[in-house]
C-alpha positions as CSV (number, residue, x, y, z in Angstrom):
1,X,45.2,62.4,-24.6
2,X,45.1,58.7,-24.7
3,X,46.7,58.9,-28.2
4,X,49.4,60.7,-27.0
5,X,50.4,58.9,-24.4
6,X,50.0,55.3,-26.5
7,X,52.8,57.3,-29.1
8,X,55.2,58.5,-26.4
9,X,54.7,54.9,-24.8
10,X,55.6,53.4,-28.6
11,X,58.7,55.8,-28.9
12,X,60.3,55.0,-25.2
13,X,59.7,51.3,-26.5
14,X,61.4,51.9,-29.5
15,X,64.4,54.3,-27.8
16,X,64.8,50.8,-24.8
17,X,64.7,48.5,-27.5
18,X,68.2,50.6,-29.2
19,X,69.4,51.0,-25.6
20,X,69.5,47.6,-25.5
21,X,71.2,46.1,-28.0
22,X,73.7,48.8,-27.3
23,X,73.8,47.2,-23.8
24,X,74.2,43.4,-25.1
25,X,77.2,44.0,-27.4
26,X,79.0,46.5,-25.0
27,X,78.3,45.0,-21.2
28,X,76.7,41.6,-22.2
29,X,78.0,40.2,-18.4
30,X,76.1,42.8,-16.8
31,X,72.5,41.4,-19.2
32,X,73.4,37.9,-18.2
33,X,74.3,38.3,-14.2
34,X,70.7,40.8,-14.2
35,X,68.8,37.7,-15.7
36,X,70.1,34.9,-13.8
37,X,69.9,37.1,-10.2
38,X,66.4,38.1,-11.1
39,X,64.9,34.9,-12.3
40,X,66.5,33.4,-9.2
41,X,65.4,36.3,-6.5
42,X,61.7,36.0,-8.2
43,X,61.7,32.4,-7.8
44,X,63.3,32.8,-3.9
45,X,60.6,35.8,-2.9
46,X,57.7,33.7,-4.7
47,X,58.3,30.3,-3.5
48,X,59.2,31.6,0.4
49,X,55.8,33.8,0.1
50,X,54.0,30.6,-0.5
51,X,55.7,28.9,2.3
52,X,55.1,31.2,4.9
53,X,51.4,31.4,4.1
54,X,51.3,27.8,4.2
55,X,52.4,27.9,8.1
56,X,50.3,30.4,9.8
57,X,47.7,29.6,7.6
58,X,48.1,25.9,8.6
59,X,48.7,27.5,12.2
60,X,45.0,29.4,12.2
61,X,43.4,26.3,11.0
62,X,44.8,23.9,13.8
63,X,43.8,26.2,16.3
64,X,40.0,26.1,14.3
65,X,40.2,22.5,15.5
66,X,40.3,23.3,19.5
67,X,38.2,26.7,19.7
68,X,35.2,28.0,17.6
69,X,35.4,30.1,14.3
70,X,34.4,32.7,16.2
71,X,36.7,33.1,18.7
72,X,39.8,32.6,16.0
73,X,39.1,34.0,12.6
74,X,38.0,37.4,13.9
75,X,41.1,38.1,16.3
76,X,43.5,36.3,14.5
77,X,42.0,38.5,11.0
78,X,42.1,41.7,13.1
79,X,45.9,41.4,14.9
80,X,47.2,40.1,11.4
81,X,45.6,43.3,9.5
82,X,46.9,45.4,12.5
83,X,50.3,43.9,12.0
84,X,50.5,44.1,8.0
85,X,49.6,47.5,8.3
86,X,52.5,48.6,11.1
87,X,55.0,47.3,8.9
88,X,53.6,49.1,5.7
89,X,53.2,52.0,7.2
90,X,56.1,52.5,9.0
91,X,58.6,51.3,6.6
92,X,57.6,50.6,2.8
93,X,54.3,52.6,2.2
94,X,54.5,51.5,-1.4
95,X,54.4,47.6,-0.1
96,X,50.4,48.0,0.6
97,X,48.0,47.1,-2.5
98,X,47.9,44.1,-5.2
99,X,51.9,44.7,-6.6
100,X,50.8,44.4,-10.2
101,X,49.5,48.1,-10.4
102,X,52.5,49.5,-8.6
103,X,54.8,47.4,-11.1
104,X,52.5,48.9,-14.2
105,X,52.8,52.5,-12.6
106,X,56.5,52.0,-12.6
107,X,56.5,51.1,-16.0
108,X,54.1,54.2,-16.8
109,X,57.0,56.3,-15.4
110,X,55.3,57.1,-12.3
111,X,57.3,57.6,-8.9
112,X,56.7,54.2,-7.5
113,X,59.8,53.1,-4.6
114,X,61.3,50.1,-5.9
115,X,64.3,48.3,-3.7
116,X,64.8,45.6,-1.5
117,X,63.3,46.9,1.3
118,X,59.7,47.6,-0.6
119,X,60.1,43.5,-1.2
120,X,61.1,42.5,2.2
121,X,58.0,44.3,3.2
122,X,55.5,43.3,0.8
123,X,57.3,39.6,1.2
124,X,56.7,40.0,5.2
125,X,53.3,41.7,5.5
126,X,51.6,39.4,2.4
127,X,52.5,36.7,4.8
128,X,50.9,37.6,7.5
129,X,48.1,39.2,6.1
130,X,46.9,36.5,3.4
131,X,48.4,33.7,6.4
132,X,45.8,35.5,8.7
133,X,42.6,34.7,6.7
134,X,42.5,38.0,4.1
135,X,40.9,36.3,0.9
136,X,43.9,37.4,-1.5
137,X,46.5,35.5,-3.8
138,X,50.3,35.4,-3.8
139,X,50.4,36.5,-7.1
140,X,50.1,40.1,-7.1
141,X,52.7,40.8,-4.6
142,X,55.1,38.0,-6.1
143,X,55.0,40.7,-9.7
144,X,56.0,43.1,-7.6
145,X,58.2,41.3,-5.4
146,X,60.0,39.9,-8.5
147,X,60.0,43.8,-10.1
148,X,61.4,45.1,-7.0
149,X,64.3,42.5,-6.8
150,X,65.2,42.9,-10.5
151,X,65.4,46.6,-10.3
152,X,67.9,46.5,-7.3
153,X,70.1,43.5,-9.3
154,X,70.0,46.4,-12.3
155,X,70.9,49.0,-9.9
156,X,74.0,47.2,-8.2
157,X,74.8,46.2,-11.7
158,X,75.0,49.7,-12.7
159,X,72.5,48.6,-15.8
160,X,71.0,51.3,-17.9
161,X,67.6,52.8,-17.4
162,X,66.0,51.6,-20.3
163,X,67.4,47.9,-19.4
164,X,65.9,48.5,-15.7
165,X,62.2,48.9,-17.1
166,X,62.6,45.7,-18.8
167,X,64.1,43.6,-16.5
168,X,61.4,45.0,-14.0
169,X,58.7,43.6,-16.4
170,X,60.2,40.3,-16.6
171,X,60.7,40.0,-13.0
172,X,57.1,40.7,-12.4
173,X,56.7,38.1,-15.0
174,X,58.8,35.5,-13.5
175,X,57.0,36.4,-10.3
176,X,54.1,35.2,-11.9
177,X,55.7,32.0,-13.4
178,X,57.3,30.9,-10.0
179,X,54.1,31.2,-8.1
180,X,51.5,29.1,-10.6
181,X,54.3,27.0,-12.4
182,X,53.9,28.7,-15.8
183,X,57.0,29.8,-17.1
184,X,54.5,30.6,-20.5
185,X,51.9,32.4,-18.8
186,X,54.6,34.7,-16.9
187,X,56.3,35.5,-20.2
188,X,53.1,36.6,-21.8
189,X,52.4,38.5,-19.0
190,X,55.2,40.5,-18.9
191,X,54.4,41.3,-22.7
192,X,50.5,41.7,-22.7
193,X,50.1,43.7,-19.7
194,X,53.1,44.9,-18.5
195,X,55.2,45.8,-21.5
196,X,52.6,46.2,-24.2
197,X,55.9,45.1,-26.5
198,X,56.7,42.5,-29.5
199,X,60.2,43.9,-29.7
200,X,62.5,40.6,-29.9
201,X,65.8,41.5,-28.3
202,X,62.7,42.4,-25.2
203,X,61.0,39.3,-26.2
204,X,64.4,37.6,-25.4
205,X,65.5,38.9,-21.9
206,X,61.8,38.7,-20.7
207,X,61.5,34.8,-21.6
208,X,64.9,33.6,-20.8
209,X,64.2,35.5,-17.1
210,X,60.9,33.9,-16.9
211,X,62.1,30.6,-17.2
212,X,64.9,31.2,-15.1
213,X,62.3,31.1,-12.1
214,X,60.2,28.9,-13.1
215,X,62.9,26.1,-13.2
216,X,65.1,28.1,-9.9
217,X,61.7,27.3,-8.0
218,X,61.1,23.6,-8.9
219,X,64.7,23.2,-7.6
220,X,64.0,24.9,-4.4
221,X,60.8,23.1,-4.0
222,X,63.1,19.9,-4.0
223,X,65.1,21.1,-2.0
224,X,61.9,20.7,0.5
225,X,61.9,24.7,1.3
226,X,58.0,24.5,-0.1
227,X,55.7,22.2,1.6
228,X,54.3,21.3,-1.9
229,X,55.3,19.2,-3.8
230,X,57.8,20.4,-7.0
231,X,58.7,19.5,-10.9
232,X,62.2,18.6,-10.2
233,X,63.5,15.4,-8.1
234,X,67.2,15.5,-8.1
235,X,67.5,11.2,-10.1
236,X,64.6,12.1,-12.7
237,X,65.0,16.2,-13.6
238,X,62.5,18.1,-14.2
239,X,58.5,16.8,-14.1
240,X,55.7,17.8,-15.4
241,X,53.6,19.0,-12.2
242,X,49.8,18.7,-12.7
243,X,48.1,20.8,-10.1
244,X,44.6,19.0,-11.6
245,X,44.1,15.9,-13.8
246,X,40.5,16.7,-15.6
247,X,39.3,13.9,-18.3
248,X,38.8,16.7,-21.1
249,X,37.3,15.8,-24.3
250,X,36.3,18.9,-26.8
251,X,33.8,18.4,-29.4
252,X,32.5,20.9,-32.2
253,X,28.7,21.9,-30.1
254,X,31.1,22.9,-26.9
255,X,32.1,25.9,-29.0
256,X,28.7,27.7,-28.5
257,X,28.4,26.7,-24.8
258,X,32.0,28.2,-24.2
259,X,31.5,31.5,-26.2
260,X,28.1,31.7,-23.8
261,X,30.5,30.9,-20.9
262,X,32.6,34.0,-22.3
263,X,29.5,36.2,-22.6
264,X,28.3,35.6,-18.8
265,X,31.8,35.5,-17.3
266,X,32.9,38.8,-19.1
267,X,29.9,40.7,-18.0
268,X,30.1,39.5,-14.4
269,X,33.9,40.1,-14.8
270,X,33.6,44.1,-15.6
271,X,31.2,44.1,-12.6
272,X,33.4,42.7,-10.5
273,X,36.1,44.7,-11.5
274,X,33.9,48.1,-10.6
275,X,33.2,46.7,-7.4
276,X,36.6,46.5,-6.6
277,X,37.1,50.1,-7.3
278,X,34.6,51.5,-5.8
279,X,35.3,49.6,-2.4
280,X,39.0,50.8,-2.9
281,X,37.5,54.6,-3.6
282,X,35.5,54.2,-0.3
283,X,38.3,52.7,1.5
284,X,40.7,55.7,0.8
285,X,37.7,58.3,1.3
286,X,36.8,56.7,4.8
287,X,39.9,56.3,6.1
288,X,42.1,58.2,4.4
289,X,45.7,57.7,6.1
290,X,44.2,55.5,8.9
291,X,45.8,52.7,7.0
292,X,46.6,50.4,10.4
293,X,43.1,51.2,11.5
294,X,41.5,50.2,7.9
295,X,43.6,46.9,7.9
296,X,42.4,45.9,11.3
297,X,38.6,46.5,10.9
298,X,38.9,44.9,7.9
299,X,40.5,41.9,9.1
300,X,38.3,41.8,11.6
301,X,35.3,41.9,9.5
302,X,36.3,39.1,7.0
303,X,37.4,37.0,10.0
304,X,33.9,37.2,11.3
305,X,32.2,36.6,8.3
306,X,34.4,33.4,7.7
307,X,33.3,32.5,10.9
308,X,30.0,32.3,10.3
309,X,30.8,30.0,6.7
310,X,31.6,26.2,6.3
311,X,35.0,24.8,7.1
312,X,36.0,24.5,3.4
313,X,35.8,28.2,3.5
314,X,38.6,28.6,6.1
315,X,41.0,27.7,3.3
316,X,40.9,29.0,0.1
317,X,43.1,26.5,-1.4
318,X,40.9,23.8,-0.8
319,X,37.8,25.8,-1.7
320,X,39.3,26.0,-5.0
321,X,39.7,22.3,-4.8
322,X,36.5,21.0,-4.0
323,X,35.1,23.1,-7.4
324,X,37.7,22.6,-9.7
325,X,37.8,18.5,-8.3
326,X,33.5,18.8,-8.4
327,X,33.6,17.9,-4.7
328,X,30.6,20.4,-3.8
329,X,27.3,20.8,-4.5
330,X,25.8,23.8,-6.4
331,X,24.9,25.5,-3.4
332,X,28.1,26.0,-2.1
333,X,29.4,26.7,-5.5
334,X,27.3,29.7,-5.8
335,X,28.2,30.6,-2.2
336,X,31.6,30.8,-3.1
337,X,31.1,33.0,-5.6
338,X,28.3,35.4,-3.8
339,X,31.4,35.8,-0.4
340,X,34.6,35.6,-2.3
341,X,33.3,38.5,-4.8
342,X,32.1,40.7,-1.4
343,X,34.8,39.4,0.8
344,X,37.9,40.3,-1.8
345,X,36.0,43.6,-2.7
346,X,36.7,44.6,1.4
347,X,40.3,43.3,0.6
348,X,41.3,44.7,-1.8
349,X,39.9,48.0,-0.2
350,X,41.7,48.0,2.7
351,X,45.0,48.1,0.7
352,X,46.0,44.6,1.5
353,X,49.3,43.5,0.1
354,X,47.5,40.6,-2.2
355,X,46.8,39.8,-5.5
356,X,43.7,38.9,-7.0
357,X,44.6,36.6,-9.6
358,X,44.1,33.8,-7.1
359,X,40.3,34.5,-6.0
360,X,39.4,35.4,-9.9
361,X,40.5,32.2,-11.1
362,X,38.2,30.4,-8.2
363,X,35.6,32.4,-8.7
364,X,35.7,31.8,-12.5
365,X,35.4,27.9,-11.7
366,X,32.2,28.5,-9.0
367,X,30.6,29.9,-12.8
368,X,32.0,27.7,-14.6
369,X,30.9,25.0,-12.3
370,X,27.5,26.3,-11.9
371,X,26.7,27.6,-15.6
372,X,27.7,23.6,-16.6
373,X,25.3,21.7,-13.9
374,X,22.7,24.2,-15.8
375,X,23.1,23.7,-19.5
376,X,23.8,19.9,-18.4
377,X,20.1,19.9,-16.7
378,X,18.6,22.0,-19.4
379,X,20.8,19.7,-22.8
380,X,21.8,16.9,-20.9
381,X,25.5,18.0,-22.3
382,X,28.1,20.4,-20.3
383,X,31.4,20.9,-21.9
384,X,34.5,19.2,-19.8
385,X,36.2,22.4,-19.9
386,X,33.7,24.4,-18.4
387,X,35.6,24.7,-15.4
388,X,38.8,25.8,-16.2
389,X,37.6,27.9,-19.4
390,X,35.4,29.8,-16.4
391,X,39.3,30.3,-14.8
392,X,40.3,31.5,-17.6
393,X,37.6,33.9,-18.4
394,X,37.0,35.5,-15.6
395,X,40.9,36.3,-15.2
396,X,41.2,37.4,-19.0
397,X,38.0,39.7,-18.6
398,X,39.2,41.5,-15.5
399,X,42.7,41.7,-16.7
400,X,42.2,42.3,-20.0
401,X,44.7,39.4,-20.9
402,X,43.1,36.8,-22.5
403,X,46.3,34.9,-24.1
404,X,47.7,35.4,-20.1
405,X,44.6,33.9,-18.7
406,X,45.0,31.1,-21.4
407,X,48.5,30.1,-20.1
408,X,47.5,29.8,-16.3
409,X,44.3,27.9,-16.6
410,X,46.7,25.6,-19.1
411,X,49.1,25.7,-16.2
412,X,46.6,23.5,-13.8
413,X,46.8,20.5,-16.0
414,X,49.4,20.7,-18.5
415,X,47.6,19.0,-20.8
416,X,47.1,21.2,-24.1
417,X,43.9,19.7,-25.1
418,X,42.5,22.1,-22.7
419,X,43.9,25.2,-24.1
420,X,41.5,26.0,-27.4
421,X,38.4,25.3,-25.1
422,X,40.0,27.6,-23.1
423,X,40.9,30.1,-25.4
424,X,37.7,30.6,-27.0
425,X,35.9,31.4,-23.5
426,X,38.5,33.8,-22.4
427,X,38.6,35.9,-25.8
428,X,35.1,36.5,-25.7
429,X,35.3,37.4,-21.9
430,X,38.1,39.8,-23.3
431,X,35.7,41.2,-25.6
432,X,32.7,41.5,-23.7
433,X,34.3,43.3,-20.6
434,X,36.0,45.6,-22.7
435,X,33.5,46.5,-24.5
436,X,32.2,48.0,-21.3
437,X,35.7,49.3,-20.8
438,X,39.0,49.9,-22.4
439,X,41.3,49.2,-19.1
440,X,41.8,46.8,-17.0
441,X,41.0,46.2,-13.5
442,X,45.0,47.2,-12.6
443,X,45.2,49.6,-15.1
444,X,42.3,51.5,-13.2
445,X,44.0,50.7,-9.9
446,X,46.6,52.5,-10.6
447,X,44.5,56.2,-9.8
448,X,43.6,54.7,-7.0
449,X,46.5,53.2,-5.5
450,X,49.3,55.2,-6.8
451,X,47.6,58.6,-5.4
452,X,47.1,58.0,-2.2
C-alpha cells in the first residue's frame, strides 16, 4: 500500500513538474505575481504572528510583576484557550492543530480548507493562545499560514492546480524562513518534507519564494512593525542577524561525542514524538467535539503548572536563552526538559494552533546542555557545539529532516563552522528515530488531526 501511494505521489510529481513549465512559457506573469504575493503574505502573517505574541505575552508577564503566578497564569491560560477555541470553532475548524500536518495533508490530496479566512484564524487564535502561556512555537501555524495565503494568490490568479500544490509548499516554506530568519532552512523544508521533490523548475519557484520572505520580513522588521530587532537598516542593507554568538571550535574526538549526542537525542526524540500522539489520541477520545471545553482546561492546567515553576519559565524565549547562553544550572536544565516535554504533550493535545518546532529545538539544547556538563565531568572535554547540535537533533529526529534541522540550528549563529558538528548529530538522530519509525511526528499527525 505504501508502495503505491510513494508511485502515484512520484507520477503527480512528474505530471506538476510538465504542468509547470507549460505554465512558465504560457502565463509566466501569473508565476511571477504568485511568488512575489506569497513570499510577501508569508513574511506579513509570520512576522505580525510574532508581534502579537510579543504583546500579550509581554502583557501577562507585567501583570506577573503585581499579582502571584497563581492568580495570573491559570486564568489568563484558561480565558485565552477558551477564546482560541470560540474562534476555531465557530469559524475555521481547520485553523486548530500545528499547521504543518494540515499543509502535508493538503499536499497528500486530502480535503484540507485552505483560504484566507483559515489564515486570519490561525493568525488570530495562535496569538492569543501561544500570547496566553500555551508552550507552542510560531512556526507550525506560520507553514500553514504561509500555505493558506499562497493558495488564495493562486486562486485569484487563476493559476493551475498543479502550480497551486507547489506554491502551497513553498509558502509553508517561506513561512518557515520568515519566522527563524532562514531563507535556507525554509527552502529545504519545502523539499524534504513537504514536497518530497528534486524537480528543478520546483526547485526554482520554491527558493526564489522562500527568499522572497525572508528578505520581505527583514524589511518589515525595519520598518519597526516587529519589536526585534531585523537584518535590514535602510543606510547599510541587509545584515547578517545572529540570534547567538557561540565561540565554536570543532576538533576530530568531537565527532564521537556528537554521533553519542545523535544516539541519545534520536531515541528520546521518537519517544517524544509518541507521547505527543498518544496525548492527541486521548485528547480527541475524551473530548471529542468539546473543542472550547478541551482548550480551556488545558489552558488552565498548563497555567497552573507554570505557576508553580521559576520565573524564567514564564517565557519561553528566554528559557531558551538562559541554555543556549549557559545561564542556568543543570538542574534547571533538566527541568526544562522534564515540563516542556509534559507541558507541550497537553498542547499539542488540546489542538492548539502552535507549532512545535520551537519547544523541540529548546528542548534539544536542555540535552545538549546537560549530556555536555556530563562527558565534560566524566573527560574533562565537551564539544562547543553540543548545544546547538542537541537543536538540531532533536528537530531532525522528530521531523525526520535532518538537512532541515541543519539549516535552523545554522540559522542561530550564522556562522558555518557550526554546521558539520551539527550535521553529524542530526543525521544520526535521523537514523536512530527512524529506525523505530518510518514517519515523522507530522506525518503521523496527520490521522489524528485531519480525521477529526
Amino acid at each position: 500500500m505504501q508502495k503505491l501511494i510513494k508511485e502515484k505521489f512520484q507520477k503527480t510529481s512528474t505530471n506538476s513538474s510538465r504542468s509547470i513549465k507549460k505554465l512558465l512559457k504560457q502565463r509566466s506573469f501569473v508565476v511571477v505575481i504568485s511568488i512575489l504575493l506569497t513570499g510577501l503574505g508569508a513574511s506579513i502573517t509570520s512576522i505580525s504572528f510574532k508581534t502579537g505574541i510579543y504583546f500579550i505575552n509581554n502583557w501577562r508577564l507585567e501583570l506577573l510583576n503585581h499579582f502571584p503566578s497563581i492568580a495570573v497564569l491559570p486564568v489568563f491560560g484558561a480565558i485565552g484557550g477558551a477564546i482560541a477555541g470560540l474562534l476555531i470553532k465557530n469559524i475555521a475548524p481547520a485553523a486548530k492543530g500545528s499547521g504543518v500536518s494540515q499543509i502535508m495533508g493538503f499536499l497528500r490530496h486530502k480535503k484540507v480548507p485552505m483560504n484566507l479566512k483559515v489564515g486570519l484564524v490561525k493568525l488570530i487564535s495562535g496569538i492569543i493562545a501561544i500570547g496566553s502561556g500555551f508552550p507552542l512555537g510560531p512556526e507550525g501555524p506560520s507553514v500553514q499560514m504561509g500555505g493558506s495565503v499562497a493558495w488564495q494568490m493562486a486562486r485569484w490568479l487563476k493559476a493551475p492546480l498543479a502550480f497551486r500544490r507547489v506554491i502551497v509548499a513553498a509558502g509553508g516554506g517561506a513561512g518557515i524562513a520568515a519566522v527563524f530568519s532562514a531563507p535556507l532552512g525554509g527552502f529545504i523544508y519545502a523539499i524534504e518534507e513537504l514536497l518530497n521533490s528534486a524537480r528543478p523548475v520546483i526547485l526554482l519557484l520554491v527558493v526564489i519564494t522562500t527568499f522572497i520572505a525572508d528578505s520581505s520580513a527583514d524589511i518589515i522588521q525595519a520598518l519597526g512593525l516587529d519589536p526585534k530587532a531585523g537584518g535590514f537598516d535602510f543606510n547599510l542593507g541587509f545584515l547578517i542577524q545572529k540570534e547567538y554568538d557561540p565561540s565554536v571550535f570543532f576538533l576530530p574526538i568531537d565527532f564521537i561525542y556528537l554521533v553519542l549526542l545523535g544516539i541519545i537525542i534520536g531515541l528520546f526524540a521518537e519517544l517524544y514524538s509518541k507521547y505527543v500522539l498518544v496525548m492527541q489520541k486521548l485528547g480527541k477520545k475524551w473530548y471529542k467535539n468539546k473543542f472550547v471545553l478541551k482548550m480551556s482546561i488545558c489552558g488552565l492546567l498548563l497555567g497552573s503548572i507554570y505557576s508553580f515553576l521559576p520565573s524564567s519559565f514564564h517565557n519561553l524565549d528566554e528559557l531558551q536563552k538562559i541554555i543556549v547562553e549557559k545561564n542556568t544550572s543543570i538542574e534547571i536544565a533538566f527541568l526544562a526538559l522534564i515540563i516542556l516535554f509534559i507541558t507541550t504533550g497537553l498542547a499539542a493535545a488540546s489542538g492548539a494552533p502552535g507549532g512545535l518546532f520551537y519547544p523541540m529545538l529548546t528542548l534539544g539544547g536542555a540535552i545538549g546542555l546537560i549530556m555536555g556538563s556530563w562527558v565534560e565531568i566524566a573527560t574533562g572535554h565537551a564539544p562547543s557545539t553540543y548545544i546547538f547540535a542537541g537543536m538540531g537533533a532533536f528537530v531532525a529526529g522528530c521531523s525526520r529532516t535532518p538537512i532541515t534541522a541543519m539549516f535552523l540550528a545554522f540559522a542561530l549563529t550564522k556562522n558555518l563552522l557550526i554546521m558539520k558538528p551539527v550535521l553529524i548529530s542530526c543525521i544520526t538522530s535521523f537514523l536512530v528515530a527512524r529506525a523505530f519509525h518510518e514517519e515523522s511526528i507530522y506525518e503521523r499527525q496527520i490521522q489524528i488531526e485531519l480525521t477529526e
